[in-house]
N, C-alpha and C positions, 0 to 999 in steps of 0.2 A: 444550194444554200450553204453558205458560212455553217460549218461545223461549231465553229464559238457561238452562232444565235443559238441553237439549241441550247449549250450547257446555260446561256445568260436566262435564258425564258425558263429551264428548268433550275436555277437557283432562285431565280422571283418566285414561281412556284412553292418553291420550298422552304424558302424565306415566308412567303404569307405565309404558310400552312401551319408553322412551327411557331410565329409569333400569334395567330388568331387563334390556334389549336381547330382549326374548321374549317373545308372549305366554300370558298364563293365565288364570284364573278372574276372581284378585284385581284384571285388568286390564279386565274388560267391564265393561261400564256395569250399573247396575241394572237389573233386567227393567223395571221401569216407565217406562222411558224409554227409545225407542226414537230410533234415529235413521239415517240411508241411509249407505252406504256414503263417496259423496261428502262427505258432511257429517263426517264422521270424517277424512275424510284432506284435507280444509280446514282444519277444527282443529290436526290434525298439522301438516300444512305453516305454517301461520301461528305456531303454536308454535315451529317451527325455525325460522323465518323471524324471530320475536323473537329468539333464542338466537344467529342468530346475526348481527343488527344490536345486540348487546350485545357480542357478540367485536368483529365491525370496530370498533366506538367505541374497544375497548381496546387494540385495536391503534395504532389512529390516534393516539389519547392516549401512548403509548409512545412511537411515532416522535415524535410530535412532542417529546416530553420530552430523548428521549436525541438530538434534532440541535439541539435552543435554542442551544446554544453556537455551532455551526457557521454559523447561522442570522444570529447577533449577529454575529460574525468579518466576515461574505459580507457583511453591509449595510454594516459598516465600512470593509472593503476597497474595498465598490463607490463610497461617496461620496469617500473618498481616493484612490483610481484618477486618475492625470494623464491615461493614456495609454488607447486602444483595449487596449491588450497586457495592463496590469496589470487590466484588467476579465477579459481573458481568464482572466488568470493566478490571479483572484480564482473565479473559476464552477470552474477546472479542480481546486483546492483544495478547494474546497465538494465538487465532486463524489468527488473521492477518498475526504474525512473521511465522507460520509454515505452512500457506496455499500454499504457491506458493510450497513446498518444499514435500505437501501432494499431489500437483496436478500431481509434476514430479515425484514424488515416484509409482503415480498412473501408469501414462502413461508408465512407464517400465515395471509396471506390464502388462498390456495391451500388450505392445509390448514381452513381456516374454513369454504369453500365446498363442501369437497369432503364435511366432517363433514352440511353444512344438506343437501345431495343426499342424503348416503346416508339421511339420517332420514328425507326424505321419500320414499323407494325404501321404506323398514321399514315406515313407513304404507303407503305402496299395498299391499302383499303383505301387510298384515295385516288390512288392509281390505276387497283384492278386489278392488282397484280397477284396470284394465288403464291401460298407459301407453297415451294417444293421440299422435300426432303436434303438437299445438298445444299440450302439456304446457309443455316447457322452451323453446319459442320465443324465440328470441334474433332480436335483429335487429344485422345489421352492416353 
């Protein structure tokens, strides 16, 4: 069998799953196409894994929209700066105008990341799949 049936039967899959929040009938792949357990919750996770490198972009594209001004300001101030202080006093302004705007930029992210986990938690459990210890591996 077509290696591409599989990924199309596991993006239907994951398509319903992600739009019903549940699975059913409408959401299993065809009988004629079978596919491992793994293989399904690869498809999932790489789905939300798209979904949600299309939020950060809009996020990133936002932040950067609503600070251009503050952005323009901070370059001017910093090449007209006589002194060590007025550079100070130039960053210290930047930061005031763009924090509230860094804090929600933040929290989207937060809430972005937190949405790409829970899908790929719906996949496992819809799947079968057990969490292992080398799943979420972060390195710090």
């Amino acid at each position: 069998m077509a290696p591409w049936r599989h990924t199309a039967a596991s993006l239907f899959t994951v398509s319903a799953v992600l739009l019903t929040g549940q699975t059913a009938a409408s959401a299993t792949p065809p009988p004629a196409v079978t596919q491992s357990p793994r293989q399904g919750l690869r498809a999932a996770a790489q789905f939300a894994a798209d979904e949600y490198r299309q939020e950060r972009r809009r996020i990133l594209l936002a932040y950067r929209d609503a600070t251009r001004g503050a952005h323009h300001r901070l370059r001017l101030a910093l090449r007209d700066a006589a002194d060590e202080q007025q550079r100070q006093d130039a960053w210290r302004v930047y930061a005031d105008e763009t924090g509230p705007l860094r804090r929600a930029a933040n929290r989207q992210m937060q809430q972005a990341r937190a949405e790409f986990r829970a899908a790929v938690e719906r996949a496992r459990d819809m799947f079968g799949v057990p969490t292992t210890a080398s799943t979420f591996a972060t390195i710090r």
